[in-house]
C-alpha positions as CSV (number, residue, x, y, z in Angstrom):
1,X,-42.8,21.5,49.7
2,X,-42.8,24.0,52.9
3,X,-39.0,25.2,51.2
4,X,-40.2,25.4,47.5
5,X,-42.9,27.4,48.7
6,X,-40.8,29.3,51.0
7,X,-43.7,29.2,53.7
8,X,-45.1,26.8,56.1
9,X,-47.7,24.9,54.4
10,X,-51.7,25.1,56.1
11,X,-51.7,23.2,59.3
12,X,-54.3,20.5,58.0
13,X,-51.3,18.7,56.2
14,X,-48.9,18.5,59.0
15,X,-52.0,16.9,60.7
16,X,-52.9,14.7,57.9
17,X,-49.4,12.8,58.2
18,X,-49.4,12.7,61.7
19,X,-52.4,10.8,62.1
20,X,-51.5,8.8,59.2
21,X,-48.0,7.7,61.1
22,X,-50.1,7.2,64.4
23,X,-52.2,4.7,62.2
24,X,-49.4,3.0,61.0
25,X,-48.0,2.3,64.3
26,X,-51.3,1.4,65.5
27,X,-51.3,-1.3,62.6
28,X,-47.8,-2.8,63.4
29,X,-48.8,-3.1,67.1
30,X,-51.8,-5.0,66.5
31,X,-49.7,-7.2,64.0
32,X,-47.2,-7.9,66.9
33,X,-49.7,-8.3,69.5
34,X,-51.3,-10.9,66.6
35,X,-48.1,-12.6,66.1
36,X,-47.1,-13.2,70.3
37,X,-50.7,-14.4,70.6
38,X,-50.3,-17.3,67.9
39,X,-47.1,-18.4,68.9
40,X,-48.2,-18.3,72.9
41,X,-51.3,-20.8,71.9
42,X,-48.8,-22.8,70.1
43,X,-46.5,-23.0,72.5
44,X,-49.7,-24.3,75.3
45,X,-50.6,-26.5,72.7
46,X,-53.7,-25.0,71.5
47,X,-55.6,-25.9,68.0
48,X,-54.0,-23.5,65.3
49,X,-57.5,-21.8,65.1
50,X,-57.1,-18.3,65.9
51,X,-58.4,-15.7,68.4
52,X,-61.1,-13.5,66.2
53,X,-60.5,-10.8,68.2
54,X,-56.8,-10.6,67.0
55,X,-57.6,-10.6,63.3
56,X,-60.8,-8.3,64.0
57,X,-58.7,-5.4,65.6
58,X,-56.2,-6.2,62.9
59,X,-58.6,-5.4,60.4
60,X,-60.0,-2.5,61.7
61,X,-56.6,-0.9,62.3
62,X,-56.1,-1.7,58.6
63,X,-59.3,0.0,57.3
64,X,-58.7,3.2,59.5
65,X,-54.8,2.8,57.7
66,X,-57.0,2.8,54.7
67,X,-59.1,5.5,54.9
68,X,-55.5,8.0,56.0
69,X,-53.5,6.7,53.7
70,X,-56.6,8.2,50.8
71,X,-56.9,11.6,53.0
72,X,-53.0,11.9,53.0
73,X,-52.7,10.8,49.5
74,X,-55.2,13.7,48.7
75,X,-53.5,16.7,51.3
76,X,-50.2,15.8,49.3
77,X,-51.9,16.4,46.3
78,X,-53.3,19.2,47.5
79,X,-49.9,20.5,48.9
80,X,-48.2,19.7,45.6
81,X,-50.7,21.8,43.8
82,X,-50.3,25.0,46.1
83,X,-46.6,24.3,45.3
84,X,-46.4,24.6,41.6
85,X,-45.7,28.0,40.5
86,X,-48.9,29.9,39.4
């Protein structure tokens, strides 16, 4: 969009999608650290019951995914518009 325009777009956007990508990495780290958890109380032997506390900050890394993914969605838009010739 920055080259259809032929200038830099407002610097709210570049922010929007880096703190989008931060949130998506902080979503497949808690999925891992989920994931290694399970299989290290299988491996002891453990009931298959999970840790709460894996699923819980699995979920809240998934809401804040949420809510960036709808303010990204919208700066795109929003980028997209500023785009389109007048």
């Amino acid at each position: 969009m920055e080259r259809l325009r032929s200038s830099p777009l407002h610097a709210n956007i570049s922010a929007a999608l880096d703190k989008h990508l931060e949130v998506i990495h902080v979503v497949q780290s808690r999925r891992k650290d989920e994931i290694v958890n399970a299989s290290n109380r299988q491996r002891q032997g453990a009931p298959r019951c999970q840790d709460d506390r894996d699923v819980f900050a699995l979920a809240l890394a998934v809401r804040e995914m949420s809510v960036a993914t709808r303010k990204v969605r919208t700066t795109l838009w929003c980028a997209f518009q500023m785009t389109l010739p007048k």
